[in-house]
C-alpha positions in Angstrom: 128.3 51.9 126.5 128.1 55.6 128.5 127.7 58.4 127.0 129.6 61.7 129.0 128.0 64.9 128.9 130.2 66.3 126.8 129.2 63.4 124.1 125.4 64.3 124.3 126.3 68.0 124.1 128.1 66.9 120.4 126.0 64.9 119.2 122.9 68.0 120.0 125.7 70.0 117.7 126.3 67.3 115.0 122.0 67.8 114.7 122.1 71.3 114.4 124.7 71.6 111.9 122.3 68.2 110.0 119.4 71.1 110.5 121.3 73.6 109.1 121.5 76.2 111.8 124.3 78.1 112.4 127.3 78.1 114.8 129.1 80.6 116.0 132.9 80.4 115.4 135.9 81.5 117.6 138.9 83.7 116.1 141.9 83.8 118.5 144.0 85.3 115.6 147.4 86.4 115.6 148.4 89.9 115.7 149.3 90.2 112.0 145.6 89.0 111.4 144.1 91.7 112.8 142.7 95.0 111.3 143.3 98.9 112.7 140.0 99.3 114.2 141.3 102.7 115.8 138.4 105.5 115.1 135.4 102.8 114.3 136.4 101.8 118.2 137.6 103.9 121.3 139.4 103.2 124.1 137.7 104.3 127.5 141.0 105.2 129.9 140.1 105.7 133.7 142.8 105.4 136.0 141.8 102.9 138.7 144.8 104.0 141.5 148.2 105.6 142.2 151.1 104.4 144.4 153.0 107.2 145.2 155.9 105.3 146.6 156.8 102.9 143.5 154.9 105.9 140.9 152.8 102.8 139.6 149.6 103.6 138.1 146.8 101.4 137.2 144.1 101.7 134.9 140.9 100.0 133.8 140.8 100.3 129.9 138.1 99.4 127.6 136.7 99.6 124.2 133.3 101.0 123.0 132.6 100.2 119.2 131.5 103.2 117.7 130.4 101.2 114.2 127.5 100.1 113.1 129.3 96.7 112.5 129.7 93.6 115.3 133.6 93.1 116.2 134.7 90.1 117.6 134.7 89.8 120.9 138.2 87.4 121.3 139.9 89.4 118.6 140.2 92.7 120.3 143.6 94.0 121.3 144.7 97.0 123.1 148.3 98.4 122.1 149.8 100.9 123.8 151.0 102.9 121.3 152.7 106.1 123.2 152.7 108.1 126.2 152.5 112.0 126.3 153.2 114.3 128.6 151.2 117.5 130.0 152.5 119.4 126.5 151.3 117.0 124.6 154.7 115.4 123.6 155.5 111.9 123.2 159.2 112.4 123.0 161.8 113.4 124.8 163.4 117.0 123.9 166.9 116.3 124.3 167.3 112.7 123.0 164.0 112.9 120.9 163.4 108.9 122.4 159.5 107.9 123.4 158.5 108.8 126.3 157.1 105.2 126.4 160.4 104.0 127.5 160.7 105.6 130.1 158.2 103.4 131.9 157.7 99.6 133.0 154.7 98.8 131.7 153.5 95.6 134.3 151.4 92.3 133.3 151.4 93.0 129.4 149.7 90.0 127.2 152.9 90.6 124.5 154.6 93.1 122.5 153.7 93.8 118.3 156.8 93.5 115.6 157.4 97.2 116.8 157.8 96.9 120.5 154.7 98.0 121.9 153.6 96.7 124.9 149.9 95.0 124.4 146.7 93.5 126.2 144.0 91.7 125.1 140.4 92.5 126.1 138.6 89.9 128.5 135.7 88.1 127.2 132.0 89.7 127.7 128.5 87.5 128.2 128.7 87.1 124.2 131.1 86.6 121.1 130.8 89.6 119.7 131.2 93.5 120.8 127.7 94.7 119.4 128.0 98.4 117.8 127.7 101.3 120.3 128.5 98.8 123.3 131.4 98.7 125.8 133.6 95.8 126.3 134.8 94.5 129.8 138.5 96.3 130.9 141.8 95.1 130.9 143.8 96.3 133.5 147.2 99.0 132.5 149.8 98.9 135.3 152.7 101.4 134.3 155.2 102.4 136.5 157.2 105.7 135.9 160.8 105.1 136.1 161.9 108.7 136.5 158.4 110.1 138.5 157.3 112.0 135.8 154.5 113.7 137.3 151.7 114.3 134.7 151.4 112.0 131.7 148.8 110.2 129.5 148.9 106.9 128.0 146.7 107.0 124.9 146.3 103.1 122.7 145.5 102.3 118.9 142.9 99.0 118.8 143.6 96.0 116.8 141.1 93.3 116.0 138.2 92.0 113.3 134.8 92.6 112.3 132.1 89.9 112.1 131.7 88.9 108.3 127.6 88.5 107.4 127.0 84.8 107.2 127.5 84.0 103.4 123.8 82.6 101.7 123.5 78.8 101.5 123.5 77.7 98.2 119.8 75.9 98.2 120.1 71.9 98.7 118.6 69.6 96.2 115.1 67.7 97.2 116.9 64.8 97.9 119.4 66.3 99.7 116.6 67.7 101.9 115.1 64.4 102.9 118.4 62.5 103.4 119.3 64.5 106.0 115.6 64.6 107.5 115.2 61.1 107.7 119.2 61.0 109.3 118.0 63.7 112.1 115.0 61.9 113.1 116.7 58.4 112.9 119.8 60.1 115.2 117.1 61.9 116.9 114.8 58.3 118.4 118.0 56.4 119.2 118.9 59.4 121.8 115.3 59.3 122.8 115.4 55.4 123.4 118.6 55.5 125.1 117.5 57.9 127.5 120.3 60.7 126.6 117.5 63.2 125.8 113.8 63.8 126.2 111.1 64.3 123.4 111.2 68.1 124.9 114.6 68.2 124.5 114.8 67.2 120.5 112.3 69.8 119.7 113.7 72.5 121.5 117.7 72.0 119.7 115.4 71.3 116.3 113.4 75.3 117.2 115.0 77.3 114.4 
């Protein structure tokens, strides 16, 4: 029988879970999952371009974490949580509405339970946003519907923290050596089969 790719590349997991090292896990979590990270992270705003004829504006937004602790990368939400003009108001005088809706805010990811539009950051070369680094952007498109002519969007940032791995409760002795003699058993039937190389099994077994 063939083995795909994608067969070798889990049974190399199922070993280095059998080894005990550890794997990294992905949270795509809801919105109501997610913790105010606002102050421990900043939102970097730099506006990207202006169209004059249809008042759009785009910008490139992203987050440094200013914490000492890892957030996770594919947890990390933008929300744009008001818009204020060059007096620093966010609402109107008259009708005391947001200024927010006043504008179409383009290409949004979704809205939170309050109506706020929001974006989620793109993924980086790692899982996690290491402290004092800068994520990728997400691109803002808002387009003022009455030509407003100076204003500033500002965002609050949602997402989660990386939790420190919890400490393995030591295995018993026999433990130990059941699941050595299962690796290297797994381990020679991949080698006679031709699915990996002696190099190979030593380098995925390389704490």
């Amino acid at each position: 029988m063939g083995y795909t790719m994608r067969t070798v590349t889990t049974i190399l997991g199922a070993i280095a879970i059998l080894a005990g090292f550890p794997c990294v896990e992905l949270h795509a979590a809801s919105l109501d999952q997610l913790s105010d990270l606002t102050g421990k992270a900043i939102a970097i705003v730099t506006l990207k371009g202006r169209d004059n004829f249809t008042s759009e504006y785009r910008y490139d937004v992203s987050i440094r974490n200013n914490s000492g602790d890892p957030l996770i990368g594919d947890s990390l939400v933008l929300v744009l949580d008001k818009i204020t003009n060059l007096a620093g108001e966010d609402r109107e005088a008259l009708k005391n509405e947001p200024l927010l809706h006043r504008f179409e805010v383009l290409d949004q990811d979704g809205e939170t339970d309050d109506g706020k539009p929001f974006f989620r950051i793109p993924g980086g070369s790692g899982p996690d946003l290491v402290p004092y680094s800068e994520s990728r952007p997400a691109t803002v498109r808002l387009r003022n519907k009455d030509y407003l002519a100076v204003f500033t969007p500002s965002f609050r940032i949602l997402g989660l923290k990386r939790q420190p791995p919890k400490p393995k409760a030591p295995e018993p002795p026999r433990q130990i050596a059941d699941n050595k003699s299962a690796i290297n058993k797994l381990i020679q039937t991949l080698i006679k089969k031709g699915l990996i190389t002696e190099e190979e099994a030593k380098a995925v077994l390389q704490p």
